[in-house]
C-alpha positions in Angstrom: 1.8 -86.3 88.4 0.1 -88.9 90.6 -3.5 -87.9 92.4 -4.1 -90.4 95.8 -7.8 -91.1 96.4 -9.1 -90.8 99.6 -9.0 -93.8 101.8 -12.7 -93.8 101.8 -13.5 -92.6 98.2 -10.5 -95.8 97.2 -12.5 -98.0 99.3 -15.7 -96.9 97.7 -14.3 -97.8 94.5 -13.3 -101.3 95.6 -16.3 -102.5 96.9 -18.6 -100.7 94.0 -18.5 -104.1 91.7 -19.7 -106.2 95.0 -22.5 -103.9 96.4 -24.1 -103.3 92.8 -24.9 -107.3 91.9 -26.3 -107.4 96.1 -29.0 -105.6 97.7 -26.8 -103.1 99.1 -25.4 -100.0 96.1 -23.4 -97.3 95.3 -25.2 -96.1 92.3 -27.1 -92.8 92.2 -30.0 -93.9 90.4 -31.0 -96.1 93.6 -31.7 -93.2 96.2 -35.2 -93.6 97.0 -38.0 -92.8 99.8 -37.7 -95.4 102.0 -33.8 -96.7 101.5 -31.0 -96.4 103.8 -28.3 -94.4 103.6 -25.2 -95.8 105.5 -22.2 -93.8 105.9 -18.6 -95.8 104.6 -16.0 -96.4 107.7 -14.0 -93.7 107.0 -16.8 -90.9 106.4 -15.7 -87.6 104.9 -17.9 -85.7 107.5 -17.5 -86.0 111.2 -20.8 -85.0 111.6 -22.5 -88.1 109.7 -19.6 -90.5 111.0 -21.7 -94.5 111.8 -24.9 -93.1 110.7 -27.8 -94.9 109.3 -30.4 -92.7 108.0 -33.4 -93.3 106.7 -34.6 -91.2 103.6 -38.5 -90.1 104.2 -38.3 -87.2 101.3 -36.3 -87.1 98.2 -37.1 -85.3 94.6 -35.7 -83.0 92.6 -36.1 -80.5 94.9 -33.8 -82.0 97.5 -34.3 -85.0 100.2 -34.6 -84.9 103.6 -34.0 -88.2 106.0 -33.9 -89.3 109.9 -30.7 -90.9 111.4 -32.4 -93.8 113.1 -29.3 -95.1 114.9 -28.5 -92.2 117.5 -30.6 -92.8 120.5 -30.1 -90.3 123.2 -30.5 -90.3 127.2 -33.0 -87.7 127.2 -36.7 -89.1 127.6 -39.9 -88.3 125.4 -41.2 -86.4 129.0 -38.3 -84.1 129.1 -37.9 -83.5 125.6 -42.0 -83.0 125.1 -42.7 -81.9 128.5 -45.7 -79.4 127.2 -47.8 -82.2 125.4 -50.0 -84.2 128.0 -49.7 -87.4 126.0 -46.2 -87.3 126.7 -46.1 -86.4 130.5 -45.2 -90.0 132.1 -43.7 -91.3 129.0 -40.2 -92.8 129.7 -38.7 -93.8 126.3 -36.3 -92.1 124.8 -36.1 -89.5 121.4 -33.4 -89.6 118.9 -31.2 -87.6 116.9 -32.5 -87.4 113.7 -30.1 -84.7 112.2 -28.3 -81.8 112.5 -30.7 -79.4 111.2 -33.9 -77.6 113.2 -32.8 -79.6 116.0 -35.4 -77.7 117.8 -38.3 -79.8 115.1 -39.9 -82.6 116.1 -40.8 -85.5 113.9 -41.7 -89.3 114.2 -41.5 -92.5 112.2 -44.7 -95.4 113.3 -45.2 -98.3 112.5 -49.0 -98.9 111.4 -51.5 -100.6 109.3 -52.2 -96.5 108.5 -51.2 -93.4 110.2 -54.1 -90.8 109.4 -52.1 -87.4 107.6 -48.6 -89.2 108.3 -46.9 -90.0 105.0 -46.1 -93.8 103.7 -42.4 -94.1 103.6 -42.4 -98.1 102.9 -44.5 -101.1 104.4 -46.0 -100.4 107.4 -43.6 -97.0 108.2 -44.8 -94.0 108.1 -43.2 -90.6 108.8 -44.8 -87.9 111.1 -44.5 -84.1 111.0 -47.9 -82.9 112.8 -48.2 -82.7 116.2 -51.5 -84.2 116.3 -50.2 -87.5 114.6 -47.3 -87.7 117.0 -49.8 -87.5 120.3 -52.4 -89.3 119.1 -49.6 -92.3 119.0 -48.0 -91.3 121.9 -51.7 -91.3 124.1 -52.7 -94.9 122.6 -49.4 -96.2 124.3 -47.2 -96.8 121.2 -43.7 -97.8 122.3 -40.7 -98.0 120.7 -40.7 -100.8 118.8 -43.8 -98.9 116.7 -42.7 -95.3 117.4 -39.7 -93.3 117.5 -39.4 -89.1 118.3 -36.6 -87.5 116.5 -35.4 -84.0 117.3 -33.9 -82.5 113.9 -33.0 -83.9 110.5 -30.9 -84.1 107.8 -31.9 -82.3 104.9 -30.2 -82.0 101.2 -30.4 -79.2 98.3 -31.4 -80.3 94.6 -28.7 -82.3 93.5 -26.1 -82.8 96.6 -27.2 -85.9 98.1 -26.4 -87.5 94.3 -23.4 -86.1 94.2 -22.4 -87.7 97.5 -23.5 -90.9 96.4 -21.6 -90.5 93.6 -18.3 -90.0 95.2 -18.7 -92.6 97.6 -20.0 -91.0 100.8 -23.0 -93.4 101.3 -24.1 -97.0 100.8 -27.7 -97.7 99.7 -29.1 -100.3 101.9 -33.1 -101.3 101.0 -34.8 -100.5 104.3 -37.1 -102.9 106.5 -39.4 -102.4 109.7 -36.9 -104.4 111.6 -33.7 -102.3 110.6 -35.8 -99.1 111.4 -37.0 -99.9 115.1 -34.0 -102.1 115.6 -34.0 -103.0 119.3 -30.2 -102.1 119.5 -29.7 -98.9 117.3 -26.4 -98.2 118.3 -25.0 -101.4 116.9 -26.8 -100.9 113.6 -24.0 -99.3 111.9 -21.4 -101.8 112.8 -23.3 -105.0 111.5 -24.6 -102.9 108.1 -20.9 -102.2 107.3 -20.2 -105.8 108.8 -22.4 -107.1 106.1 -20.7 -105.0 103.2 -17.4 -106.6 104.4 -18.2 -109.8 104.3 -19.0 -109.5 100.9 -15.9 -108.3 99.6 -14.2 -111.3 101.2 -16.7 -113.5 99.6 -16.2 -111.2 96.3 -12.0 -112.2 96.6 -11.9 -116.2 97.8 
């Protein structure tokens, strides 16, 4: 008796010789603070379906991460209408994740970001309050700061095992793909890229 893969664990499988030898990956032993997780064309999960998401936590106890590509309508004013720093402010917050959509959270772009933790380069991540509105009240914009409303968050061990069947692609992560001026294109040119190179991988 035959088994049929998936389409998207068989594509996985395809392109797992190309991505490994580039600075994308599909190996477990990459997931790291600071990388990208991009989700394959044909995701498993509707819910992660042409998400980039930036990891900001992951050890053994779990990882948690920020999608970075899912800007929504609703302005920082609305969304944080109690805080005063964010009264007149016009740009909008993001989706960050499914879970605690109700939590608030940040990433900034700074030479340092006082109790905000160092995710890579000049990014931090944000969880307290006070970090997000002393950013907000010296006039950060978004091409230094982004709000997210939830997260995505993983248990000991399942974010390797989706990595391991295929469900993400490990992209290294830069300032520019983070506070990416179009954010709803981002998936589309990431998977773009990891095309391209399994036509270049078959000429």
């Amino acid at each position: 008796m035959t088994c049929k893969l998936p389409q998207w664990l068989g594509i996985a499988v395809v392109l797992a010789a190309a991505l490994n030898a580039s600075a994308q990956s599909t190996r477990v032993e990459d997931l790291a603070i600071g990388k990208l997780l991009v989700a394959p064309r044909d995701s498993p999960d509707p819910i992660f379906a042409k998400t980039v998401i930036l990891l900001v936590q992951h050890d053994d106890n779990g990882a948690l991460g920020l999608i970075v590509n899912r800007r929504m309508k609703l302005p920082i004013s609305r969304a944080l209408g109690q805080w005063k720093s964010a009264k007149d402010d016009s740009d909008p917050v993001y989706m960050g994740g499914p879970v605690e959509l109700d939590g608030v959270m940040a990433l900034l772009r700074s030479a340092k970001a006082g109790d905000a933790t160092h995710v890579f380069g000049d990014v931090y991540f944000a969880g307290s309050r006070k970090t997000m509105e002393n950013a907000l009240a010296s006039g950060a914009g978004p091409h230094d700061f982004r709000i997210y409303l939830g997260y995505c968050g993983w248990g000991a061990g399942q974010l390797e095992h989706e990595v391991d069947v295929g469900a993400w692609y490990i992209f290294k992560a830069n300032s520019a793909l983070v506070f990416d001026s179009d954010p709803g294109s981002l998936w589309s040119r990431l998977i773009a890229r990891i095309e391209q190179q399994v036509v270049l991988l078959h000429r």
